[in-house]
C-alpha positions as CSV (number, residue, x, y, z in Angstrom):
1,X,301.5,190.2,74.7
2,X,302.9,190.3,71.1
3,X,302.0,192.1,67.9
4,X,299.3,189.9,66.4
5,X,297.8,190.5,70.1
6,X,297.9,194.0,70.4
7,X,296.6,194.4,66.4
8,X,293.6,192.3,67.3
9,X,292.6,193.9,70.4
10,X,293.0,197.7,68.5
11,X,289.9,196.2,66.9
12,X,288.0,196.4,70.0
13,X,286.3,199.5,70.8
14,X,284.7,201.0,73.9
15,X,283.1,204.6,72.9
16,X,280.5,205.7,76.3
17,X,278.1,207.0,73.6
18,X,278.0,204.1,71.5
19,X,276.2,200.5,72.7
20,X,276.1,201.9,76.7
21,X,279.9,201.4,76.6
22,X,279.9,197.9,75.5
23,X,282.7,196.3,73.8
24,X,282.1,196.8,69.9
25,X,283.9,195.7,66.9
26,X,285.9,198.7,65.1
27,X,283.6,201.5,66.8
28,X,281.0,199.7,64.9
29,X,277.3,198.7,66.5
30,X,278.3,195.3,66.7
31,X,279.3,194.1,70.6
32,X,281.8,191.8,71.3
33,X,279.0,189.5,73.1
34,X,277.3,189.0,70.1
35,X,279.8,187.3,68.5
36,X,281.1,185.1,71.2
37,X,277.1,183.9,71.3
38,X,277.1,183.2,67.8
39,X,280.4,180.9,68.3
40,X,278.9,179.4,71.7
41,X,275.7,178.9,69.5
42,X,278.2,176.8,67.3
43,X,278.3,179.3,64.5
44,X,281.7,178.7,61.9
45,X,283.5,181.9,61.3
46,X,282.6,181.8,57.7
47,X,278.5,181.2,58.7
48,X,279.4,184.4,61.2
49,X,280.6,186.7,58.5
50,X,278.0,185.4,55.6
51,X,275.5,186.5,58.0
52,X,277.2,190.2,59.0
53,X,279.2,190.4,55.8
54,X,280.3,194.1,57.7
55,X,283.2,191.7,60.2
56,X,286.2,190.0,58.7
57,X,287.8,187.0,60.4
58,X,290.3,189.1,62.2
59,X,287.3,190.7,64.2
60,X,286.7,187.3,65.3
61,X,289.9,186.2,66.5
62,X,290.2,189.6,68.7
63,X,286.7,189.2,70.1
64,X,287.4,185.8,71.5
65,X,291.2,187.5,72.1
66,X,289.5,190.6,74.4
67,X,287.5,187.6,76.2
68,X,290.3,185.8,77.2
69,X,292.3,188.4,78.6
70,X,289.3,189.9,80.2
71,X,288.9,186.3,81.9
72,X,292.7,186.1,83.2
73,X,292.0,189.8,84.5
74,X,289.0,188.6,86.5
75,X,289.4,187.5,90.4
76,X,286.4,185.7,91.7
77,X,285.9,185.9,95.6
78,X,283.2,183.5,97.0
79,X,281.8,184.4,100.4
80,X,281.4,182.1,102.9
């Protein structure tokens, strides 16, 4: 993982307290999941941040960041 990588995901918070331990943007109420629903909902960054003018593109970048690496961490067993 470089730099830029580790920068982004500093972004990413999980406090217990705050959200029931969800993943939030900079200790912020604002989860992860909501903004990878806004860009699945086909959202722009800029339409994201003129709606919640309190993220900046960089909190973009590391939520979709935290989702990938959460997805390469994930093993999927299937039962027969």
């Amino acid at each position: 993982m470089n730099i830029r990588h580790q920068q982004l995901l500093e972004r990413i918070t999980i406090i217990p307290g705050l959200m029931s331990g969800r993943p939030t943007i900079r200790g912020m109420r604002f989860p992860v999941g909501d903004i990878l629903e806004m860009l699945a909902d086909g959202m722009t960054e800029d339409e994201i941040i003129e709606q919640h003018p309190i993220l900046e593109k960089e909190d973009i970048f590391a939520a979709l960041l935290f989702a990938s690496v959460k997805m390469k961490n994930t093993i999927v067993i299937h039962a027969a």
